[in-house]
C-alpha positions as CSV (number, residue, x, y, z in Angstrom):
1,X,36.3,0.3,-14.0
2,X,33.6,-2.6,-14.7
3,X,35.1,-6.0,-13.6
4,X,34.2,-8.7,-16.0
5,X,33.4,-12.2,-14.7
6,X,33.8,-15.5,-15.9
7,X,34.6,-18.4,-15.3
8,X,38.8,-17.6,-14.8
9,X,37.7,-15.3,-12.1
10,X,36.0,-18.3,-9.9
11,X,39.1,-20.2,-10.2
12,X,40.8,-17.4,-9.4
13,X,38.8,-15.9,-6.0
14,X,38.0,-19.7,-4.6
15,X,41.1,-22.0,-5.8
16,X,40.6,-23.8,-2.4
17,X,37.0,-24.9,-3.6
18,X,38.7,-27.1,-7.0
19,X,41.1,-30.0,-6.8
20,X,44.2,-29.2,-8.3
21,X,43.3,-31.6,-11.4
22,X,40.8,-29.7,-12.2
23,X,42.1,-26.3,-11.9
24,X,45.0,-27.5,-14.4
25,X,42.9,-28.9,-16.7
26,X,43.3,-27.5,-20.5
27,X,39.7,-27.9,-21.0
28,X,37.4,-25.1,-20.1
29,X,34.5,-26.9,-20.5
30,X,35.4,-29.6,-17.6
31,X,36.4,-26.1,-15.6
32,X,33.1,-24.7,-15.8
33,X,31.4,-28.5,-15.1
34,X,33.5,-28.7,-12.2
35,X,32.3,-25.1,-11.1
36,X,28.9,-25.7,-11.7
37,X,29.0,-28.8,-9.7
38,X,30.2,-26.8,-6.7
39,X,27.5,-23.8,-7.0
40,X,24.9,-26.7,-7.4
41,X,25.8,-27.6,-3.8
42,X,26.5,-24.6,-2.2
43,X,23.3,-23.2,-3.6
44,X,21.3,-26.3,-1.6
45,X,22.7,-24.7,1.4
46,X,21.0,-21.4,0.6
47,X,17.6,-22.8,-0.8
48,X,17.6,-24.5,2.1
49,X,18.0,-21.5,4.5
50,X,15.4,-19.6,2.8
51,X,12.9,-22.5,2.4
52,X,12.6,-22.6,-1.0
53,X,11.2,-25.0,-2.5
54,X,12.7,-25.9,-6.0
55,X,15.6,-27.4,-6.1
56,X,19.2,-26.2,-6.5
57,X,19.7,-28.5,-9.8
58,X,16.9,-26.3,-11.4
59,X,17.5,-23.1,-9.9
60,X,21.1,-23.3,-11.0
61,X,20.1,-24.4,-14.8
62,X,17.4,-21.1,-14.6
63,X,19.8,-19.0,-13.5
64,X,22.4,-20.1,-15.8
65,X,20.0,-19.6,-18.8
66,X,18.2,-16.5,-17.9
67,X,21.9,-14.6,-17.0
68,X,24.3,-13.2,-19.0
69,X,27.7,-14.8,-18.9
70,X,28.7,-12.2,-16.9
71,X,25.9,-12.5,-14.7
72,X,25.9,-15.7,-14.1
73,X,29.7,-16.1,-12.6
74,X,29.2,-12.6,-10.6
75,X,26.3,-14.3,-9.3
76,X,28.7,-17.2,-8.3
77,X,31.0,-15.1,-7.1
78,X,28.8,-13.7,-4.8
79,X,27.1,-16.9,-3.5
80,X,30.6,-18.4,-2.6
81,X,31.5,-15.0,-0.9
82,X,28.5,-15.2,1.1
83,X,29.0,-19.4,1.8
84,X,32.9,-18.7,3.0
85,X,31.4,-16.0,5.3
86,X,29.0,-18.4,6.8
87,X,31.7,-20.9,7.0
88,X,34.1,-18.1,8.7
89,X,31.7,-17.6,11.3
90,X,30.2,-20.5,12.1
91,X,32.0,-21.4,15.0
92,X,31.3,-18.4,17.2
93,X,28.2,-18.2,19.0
94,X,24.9,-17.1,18.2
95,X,23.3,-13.7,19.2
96,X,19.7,-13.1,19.9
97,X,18.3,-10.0,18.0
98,X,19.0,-6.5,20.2
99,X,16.3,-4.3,20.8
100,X,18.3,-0.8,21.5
101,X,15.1,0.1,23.5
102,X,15.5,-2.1,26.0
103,X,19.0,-1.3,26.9
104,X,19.5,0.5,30.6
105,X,19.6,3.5,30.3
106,X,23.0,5.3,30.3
107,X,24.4,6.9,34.2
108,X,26.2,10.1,34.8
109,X,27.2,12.9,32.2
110,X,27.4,11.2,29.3
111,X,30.8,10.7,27.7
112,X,31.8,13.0,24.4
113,X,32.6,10.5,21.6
114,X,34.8,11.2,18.4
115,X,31.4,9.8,15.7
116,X,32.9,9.4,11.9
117,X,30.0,8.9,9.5
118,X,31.1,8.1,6.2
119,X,27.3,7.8,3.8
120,X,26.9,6.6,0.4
121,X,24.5,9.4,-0.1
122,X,24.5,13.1,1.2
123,X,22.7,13.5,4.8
124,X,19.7,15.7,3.1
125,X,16.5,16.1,4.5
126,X,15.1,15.2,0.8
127,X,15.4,11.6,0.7
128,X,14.4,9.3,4.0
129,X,17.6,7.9,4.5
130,X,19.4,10.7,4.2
131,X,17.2,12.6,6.9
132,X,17.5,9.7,9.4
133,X,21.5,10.5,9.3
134,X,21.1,14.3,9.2
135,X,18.8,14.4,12.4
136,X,21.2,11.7,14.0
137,X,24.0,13.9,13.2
138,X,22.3,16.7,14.6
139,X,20.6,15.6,17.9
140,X,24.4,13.4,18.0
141,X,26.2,16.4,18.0
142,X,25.1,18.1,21.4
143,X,27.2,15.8,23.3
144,X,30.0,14.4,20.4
145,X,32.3,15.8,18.1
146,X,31.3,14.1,14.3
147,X,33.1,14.1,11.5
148,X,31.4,13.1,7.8
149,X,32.7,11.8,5.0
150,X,30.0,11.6,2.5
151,X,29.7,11.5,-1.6
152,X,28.6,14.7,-2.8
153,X,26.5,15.8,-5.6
154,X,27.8,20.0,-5.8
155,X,24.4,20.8,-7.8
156,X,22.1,18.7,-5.8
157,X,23.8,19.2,-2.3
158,X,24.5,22.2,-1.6
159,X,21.6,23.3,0.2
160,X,22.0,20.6,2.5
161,X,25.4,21.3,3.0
162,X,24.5,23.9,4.8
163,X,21.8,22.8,7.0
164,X,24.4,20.3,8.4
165,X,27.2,21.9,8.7
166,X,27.3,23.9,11.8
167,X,26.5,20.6,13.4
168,X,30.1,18.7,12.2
169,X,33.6,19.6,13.5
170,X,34.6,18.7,9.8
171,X,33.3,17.6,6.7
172,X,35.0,15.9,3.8
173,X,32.9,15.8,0.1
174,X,34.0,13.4,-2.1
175,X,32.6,13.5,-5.6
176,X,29.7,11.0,-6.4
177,X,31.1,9.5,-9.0
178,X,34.4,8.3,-7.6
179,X,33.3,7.3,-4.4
180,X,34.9,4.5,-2.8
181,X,38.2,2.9,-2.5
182,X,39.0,6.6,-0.5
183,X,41.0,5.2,2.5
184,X,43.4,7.1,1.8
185,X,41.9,10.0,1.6
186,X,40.1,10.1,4.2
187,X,42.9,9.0,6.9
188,X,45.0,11.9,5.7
189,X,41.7,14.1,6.1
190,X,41.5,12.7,9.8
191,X,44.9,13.3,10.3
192,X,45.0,10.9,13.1
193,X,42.0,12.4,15.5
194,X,41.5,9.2,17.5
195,X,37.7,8.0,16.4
196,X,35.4,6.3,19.4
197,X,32.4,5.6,16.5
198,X,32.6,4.7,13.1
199,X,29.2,4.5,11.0
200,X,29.0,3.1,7.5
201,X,25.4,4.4,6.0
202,X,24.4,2.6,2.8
203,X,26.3,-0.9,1.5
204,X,28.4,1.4,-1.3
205,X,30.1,3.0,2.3
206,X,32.0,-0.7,3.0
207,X,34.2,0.3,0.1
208,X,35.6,2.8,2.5
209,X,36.3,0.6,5.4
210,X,39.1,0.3,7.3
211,X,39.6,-0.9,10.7
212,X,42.2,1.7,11.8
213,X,39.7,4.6,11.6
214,X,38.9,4.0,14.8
215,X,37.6,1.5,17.7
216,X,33.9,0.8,16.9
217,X,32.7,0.0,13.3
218,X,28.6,0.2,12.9
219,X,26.4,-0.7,9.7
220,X,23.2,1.0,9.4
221,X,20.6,-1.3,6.9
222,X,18.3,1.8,5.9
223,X,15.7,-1.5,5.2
224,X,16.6,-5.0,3.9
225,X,17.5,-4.8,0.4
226,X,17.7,-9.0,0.6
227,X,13.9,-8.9,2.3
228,X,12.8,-6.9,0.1
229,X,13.9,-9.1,-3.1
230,X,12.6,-12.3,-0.9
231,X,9.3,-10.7,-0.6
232,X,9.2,-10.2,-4.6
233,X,10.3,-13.4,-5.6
234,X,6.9,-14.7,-4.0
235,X,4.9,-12.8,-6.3
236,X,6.6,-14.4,-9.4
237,X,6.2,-17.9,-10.9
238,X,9.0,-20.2,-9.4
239,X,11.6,-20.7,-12.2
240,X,11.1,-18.3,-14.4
241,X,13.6,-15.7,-15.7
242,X,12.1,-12.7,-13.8
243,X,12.1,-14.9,-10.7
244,X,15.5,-16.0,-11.8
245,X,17.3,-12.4,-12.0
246,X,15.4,-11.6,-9.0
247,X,17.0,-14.4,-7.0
248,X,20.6,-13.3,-8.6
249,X,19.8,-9.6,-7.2
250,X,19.0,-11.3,-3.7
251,X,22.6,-13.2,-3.9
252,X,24.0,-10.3,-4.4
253,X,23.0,-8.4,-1.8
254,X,23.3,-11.3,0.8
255,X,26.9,-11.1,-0.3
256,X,26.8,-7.1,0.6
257,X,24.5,-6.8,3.3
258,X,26.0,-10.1,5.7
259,X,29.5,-10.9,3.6
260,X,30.4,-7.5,3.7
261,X,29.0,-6.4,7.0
262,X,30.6,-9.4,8.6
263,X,34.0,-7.2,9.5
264,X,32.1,-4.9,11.5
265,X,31.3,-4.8,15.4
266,X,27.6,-4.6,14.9
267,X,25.2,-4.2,12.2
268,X,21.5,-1.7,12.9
269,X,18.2,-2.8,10.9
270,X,15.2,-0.5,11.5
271,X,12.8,-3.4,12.2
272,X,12.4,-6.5,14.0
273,X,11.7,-8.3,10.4
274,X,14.4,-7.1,8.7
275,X,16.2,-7.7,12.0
276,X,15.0,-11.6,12.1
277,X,15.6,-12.1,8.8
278,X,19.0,-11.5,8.7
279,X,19.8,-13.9,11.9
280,X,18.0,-16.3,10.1
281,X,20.4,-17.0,7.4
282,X,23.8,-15.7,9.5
283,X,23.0,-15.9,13.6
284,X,26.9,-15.7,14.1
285,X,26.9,-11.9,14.8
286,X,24.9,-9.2,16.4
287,X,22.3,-7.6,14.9
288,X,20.2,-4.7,17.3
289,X,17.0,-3.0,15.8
290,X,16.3,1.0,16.1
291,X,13.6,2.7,14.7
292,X,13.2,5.3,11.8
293,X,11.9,8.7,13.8
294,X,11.5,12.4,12.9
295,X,12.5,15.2,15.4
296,X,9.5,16.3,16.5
297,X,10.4,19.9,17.6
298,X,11.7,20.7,14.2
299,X,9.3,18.5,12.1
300,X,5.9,19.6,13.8
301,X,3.6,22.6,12.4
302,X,0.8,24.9,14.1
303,X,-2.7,23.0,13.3
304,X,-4.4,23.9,10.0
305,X,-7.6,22.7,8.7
306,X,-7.2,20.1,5.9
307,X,-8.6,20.7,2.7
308,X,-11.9,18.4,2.3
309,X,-12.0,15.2,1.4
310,X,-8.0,15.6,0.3
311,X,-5.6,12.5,0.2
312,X,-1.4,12.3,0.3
313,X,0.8,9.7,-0.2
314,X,4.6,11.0,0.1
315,X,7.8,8.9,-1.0
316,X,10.7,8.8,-3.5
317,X,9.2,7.4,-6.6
318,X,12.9,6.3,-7.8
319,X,12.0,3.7,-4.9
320,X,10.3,1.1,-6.7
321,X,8.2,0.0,-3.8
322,X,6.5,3.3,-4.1
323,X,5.6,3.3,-7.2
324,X,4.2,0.0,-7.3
325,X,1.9,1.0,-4.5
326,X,0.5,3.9,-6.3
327,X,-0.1,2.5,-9.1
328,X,-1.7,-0.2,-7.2
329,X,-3.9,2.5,-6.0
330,X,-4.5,4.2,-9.1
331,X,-5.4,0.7,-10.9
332,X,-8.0,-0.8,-8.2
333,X,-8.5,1.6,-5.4
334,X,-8.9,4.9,-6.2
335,X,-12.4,4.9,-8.9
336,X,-13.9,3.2,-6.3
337,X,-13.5,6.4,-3.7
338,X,-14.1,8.8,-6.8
339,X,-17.7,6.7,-7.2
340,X,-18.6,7.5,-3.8
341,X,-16.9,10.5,-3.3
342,X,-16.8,12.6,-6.3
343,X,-14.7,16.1,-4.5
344,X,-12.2,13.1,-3.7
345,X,-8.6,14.5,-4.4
346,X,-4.8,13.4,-4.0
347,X,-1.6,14.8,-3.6
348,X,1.6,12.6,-4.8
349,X,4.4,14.6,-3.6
350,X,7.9,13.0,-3.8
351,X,11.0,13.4,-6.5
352,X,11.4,11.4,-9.4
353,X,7.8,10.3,-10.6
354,X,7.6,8.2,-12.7
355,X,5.8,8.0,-16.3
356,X,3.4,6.0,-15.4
357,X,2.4,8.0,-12.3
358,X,2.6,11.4,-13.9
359,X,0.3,10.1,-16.6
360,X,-2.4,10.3,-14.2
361,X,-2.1,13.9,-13.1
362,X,-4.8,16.0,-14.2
363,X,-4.0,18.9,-12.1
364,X,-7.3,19.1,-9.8
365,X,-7.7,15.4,-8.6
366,X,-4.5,14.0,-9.3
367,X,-1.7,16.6,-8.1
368,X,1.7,15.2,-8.8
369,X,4.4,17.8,-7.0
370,X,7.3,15.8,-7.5
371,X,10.1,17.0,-5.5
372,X,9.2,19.6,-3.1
373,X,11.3,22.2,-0.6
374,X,9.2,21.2,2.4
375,X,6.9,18.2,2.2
376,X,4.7,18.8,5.4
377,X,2.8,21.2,3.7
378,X,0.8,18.9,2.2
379,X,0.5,16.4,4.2
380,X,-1.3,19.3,6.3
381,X,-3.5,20.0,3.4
382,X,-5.0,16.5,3.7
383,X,-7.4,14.8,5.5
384,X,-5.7,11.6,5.7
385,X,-2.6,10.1,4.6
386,X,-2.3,6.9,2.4
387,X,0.4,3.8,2.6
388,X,-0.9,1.5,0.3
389,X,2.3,-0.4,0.0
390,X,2.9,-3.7,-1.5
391,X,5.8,-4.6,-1.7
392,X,9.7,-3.8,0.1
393,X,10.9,-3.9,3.5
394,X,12.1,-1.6,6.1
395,X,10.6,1.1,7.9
396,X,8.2,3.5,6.3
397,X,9.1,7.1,7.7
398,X,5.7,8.4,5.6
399,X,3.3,7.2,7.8
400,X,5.7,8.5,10.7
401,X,5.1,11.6,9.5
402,X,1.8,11.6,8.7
403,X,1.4,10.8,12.1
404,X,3.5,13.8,13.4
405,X,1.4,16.0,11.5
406,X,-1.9,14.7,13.4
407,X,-3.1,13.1,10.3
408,X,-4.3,9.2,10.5
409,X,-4.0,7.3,7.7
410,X,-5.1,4.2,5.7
411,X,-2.2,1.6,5.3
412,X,-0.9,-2.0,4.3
413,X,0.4,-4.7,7.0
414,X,3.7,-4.3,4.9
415,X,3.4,0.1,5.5
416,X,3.3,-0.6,9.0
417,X,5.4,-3.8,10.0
418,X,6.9,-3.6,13.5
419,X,5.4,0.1,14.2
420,X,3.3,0.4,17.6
421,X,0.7,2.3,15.6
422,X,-2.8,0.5,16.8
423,X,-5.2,-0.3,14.2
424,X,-8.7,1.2,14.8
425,X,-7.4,3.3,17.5
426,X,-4.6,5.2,15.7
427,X,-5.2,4.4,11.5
428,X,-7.1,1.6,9.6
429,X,-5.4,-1.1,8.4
430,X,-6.4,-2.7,4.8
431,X,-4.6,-5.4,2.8
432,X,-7.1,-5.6,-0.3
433,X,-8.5,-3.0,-2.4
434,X,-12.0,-3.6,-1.3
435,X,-10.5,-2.6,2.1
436,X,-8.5,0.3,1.2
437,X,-11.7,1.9,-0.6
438,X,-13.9,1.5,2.2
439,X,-11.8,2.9,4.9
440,X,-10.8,5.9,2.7
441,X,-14.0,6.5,2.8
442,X,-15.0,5.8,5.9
443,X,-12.5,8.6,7.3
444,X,-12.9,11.1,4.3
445,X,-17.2,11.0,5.4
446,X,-16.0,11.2,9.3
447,X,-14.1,13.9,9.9
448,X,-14.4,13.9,13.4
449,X,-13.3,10.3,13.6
450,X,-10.0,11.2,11.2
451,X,-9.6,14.1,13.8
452,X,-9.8,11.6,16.8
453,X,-7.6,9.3,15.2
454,X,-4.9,11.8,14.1
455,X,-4.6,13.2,17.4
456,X,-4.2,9.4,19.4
457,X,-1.3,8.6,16.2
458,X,0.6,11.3,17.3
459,X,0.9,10.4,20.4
460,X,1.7,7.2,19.7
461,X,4.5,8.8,17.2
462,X,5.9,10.9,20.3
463,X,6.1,8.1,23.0
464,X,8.0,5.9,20.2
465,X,9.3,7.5,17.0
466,X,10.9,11.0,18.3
467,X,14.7,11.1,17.5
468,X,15.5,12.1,20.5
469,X,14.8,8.9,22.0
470,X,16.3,7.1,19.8
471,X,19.4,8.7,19.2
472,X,19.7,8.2,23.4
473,X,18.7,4.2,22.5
474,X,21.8,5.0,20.0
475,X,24.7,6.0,22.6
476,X,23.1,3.3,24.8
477,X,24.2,0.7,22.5
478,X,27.8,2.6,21.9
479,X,28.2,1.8,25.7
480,X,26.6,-1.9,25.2
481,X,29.6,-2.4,22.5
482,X,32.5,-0.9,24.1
483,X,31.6,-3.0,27.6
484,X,31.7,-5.6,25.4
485,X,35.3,-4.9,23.6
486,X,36.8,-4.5,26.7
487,X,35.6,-7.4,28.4
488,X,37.1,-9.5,25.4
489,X,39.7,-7.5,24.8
């Protein structure tokens, strides 16, 4: 049931933040001064944590008039969520940022855990996320017992279902649309089997938590969702209502990805940035980075020769950032290859395009696929991948595997933050559109150079991104946190 805000419910979740006058007051319109007043200064603390640069008077007054009512006092809700958090925490000490890589290595036979995963979304090889937990699950379950309790979509999961389930010593479904709030459920599922691991995949799995499940509890930040609204706010003009709701959006999901994390042992990002930017606004608890990956000896193909001059980008198009960078291409890249390279042909493969992308399909140059059963396919039936992304955060698994398919690619600084992926060695990086057209062409006319460089990437993709290794980097840190649990506790 939607919960409606206003200014009641403030009073209500933060009495400790109102004098007593002022909560009994009889006129509403002093209450919501009062309230204001309060946000105005909290939200200083914030602006000043992210370095913005207007000021909390005006941002507040934006915010109030681009919001609905409702809006506007979840929004407050959420910023004072995320200020008693801070507050909660800020006498413990601070944590420098974990790289999982560098962890020693574990000794011996490894020890068999008890691993719960409980996932917002279904563990399906069709959406990136959703693969990164399958292939943990599977690599996970050679030495360890897991357990999954995931929303389930019958129609759309059933396949995958079935490709996971000889790897889990139990699986419970709960239906999509009443997930969460399932404690219950799930403890009489589990039927007290003692759990080592506990992961919570996605920020809508934290309405599952519950301490009792077991002795370690782990969030997984498939990318920043905060970042990623930090990063678009920069593109829009300081005050206005876009920038305003966007900044609403970020609140909110401060509140989920630090408030609500804050009750767990230890929190995974997939980069160093979205890593850094986390301990930059809460430092008071751990954050350790491991990678995105794909497992190479399922993943990889027999060479075949790419069709000529052929390009692929791959991704979920219901993924904003995605879309935006296609029709970035479309809108200043791609004419500019077709002028020099009439044959010059694309493959958009992904579920959910949208309108605006599948208006561009002609069905020769511009193949949209939407979703497909296998996607490597046509990556193989390129020349070169593409990653001309331009916005969002995270860790982009396409140019991961491009790279296991032997295929180079052309890509953004933002495609390829924190990846060891050389420039000039193992793909050409471009940040403008007079870039990106040039070094598409560049490779599409040098196909022994594309060859060269597809070969070194996947290298580079095998020494760093196979699963393998990081699913060891994975049990490495499971030993990091229970040394530390038993050393305080």
């Amino acid at each position: 049931m939607y919960e409606k805000y206003s200014y009641r419910s403030v009073l209500k979740r933060f009495p400790e933040k109102f004098t007593p006058a002022l909560q009994a007051s009889a006129r509403p319109g002093g209450k919501v001064t009062a309230i204001d007043a309060v946000a105005q200064a909290t939200l200083q603390e914030l602006t000043n944590r992210l370095n913005l640069s207007t000021s909390a008077a005006d941002t507040l007054s934006v915010l109030r008039a681009a919001l609905s009512e409702d809006q506007y006092y979840r929004t407050l809700v959420d910023l004072f969520t995320f200020e008693r958090t801070t507050t909660n925490l800020r006498d413990r000490p601070q944590f420098a940022l974990l790289q999982t890589s560098e962890l020693p290595s574990t000794s011996g036979i490894p020890r068999r855990r008890k691993i719960l995963f409980i996932t917002a979304l279904f563990p399906s090889l069709y959406h990136g996320g959703g693969n990164r937990v399958r292939c943990f699950i599977n690599i996970l379950s050679e030495n360890n017992d897991i357990y999954l309790a995931t929303a389930y979509f019958p129609e759309e999961d059933d396949k995958a279902l079935q490709a996971v389930a000889p790897y889990c010593r139990s699986i419970y479904k709960i239906p999509h649309w009443r997930f969460g709030n399932n404690r219950a459920e799930i403890h009489k599922w589990l039927n007290g089997i003692p759990i080592d691991v506990v992961h919570y995949e996605w920020p809508e799995s934290l309405k599952n938590y519950d301490a009792s499940y077991g002795r370690l509890h782990v969030f997984t930040y498939m990318e920043s969702i905060s970042l990623r609204l930090f990063m678009d706010m920069q593109s829009l003009p300081a005050r206005s209502p876009e920038w305003a709701n966007k900044f609403a959006e970020l609140i909110h999901n401060l509140r989920l990805e630090l408030a609500d994390t804050s009750m767990l042992d230890a929190r995974i990002a997939v980069t160093t940035k979205d890593g850094e930017f986390f301990r930059s606004l809460l430092p008071n608890q751990q954050y350790a980075v491991l990678n995105h990956g794909v497992t190479f000896d399922e993943y990889t193909l027999p060479e075949v020769r790419p069709e000529p001059f052929a390009l692929v980008f791959s991704g979920n198009y219901a993924h904003y950032p995605n879309t935006d960078a296609m029709t970035f291409f479309f809108d200043e890249i791609w004419e500019g290859v077709r002028k020099e390279i009439p044959e010059a042909h694309i493959y958009l493969v992904g579920a959910d395009p949208k309108q605006n992308l599948a208006r561009f399909a002609d069905g020769q140059r511009i193949i949209v696929t939407g979703a497909v059963p296998d996607v490597r396919p046509y990556i193989q039936k390129a020349s070169i991948g593409i990653a001309p992304l331009i916005s969002g955060a995270g860790l982009r698994g396409k140019v991961i595997e491009y790279a296991a398919l032997r295929r180079t690619f052309v890509a953004t600084s933002i495609a390829t933050t924190d990846l060891a992926f050389k420039d000039g060695v193992d793909y050409l990086r471009a940040d403008t559109a007079v870039e990106f057209t040039s070094k598409i062409i560049t490779l599409l006319k040098d196909g022994q150079k594309a060859s060269q460089m597809g070969k070194s990437v996947y290298e580079t993709a095998r020494r760093y991104y196979d699963n393998h290794n990081l699913v060891d980097y994975q049990t490495r840190y499971y030993e990091t946190l229970e040394k530390t649990n038993a050393r305080l506790g």
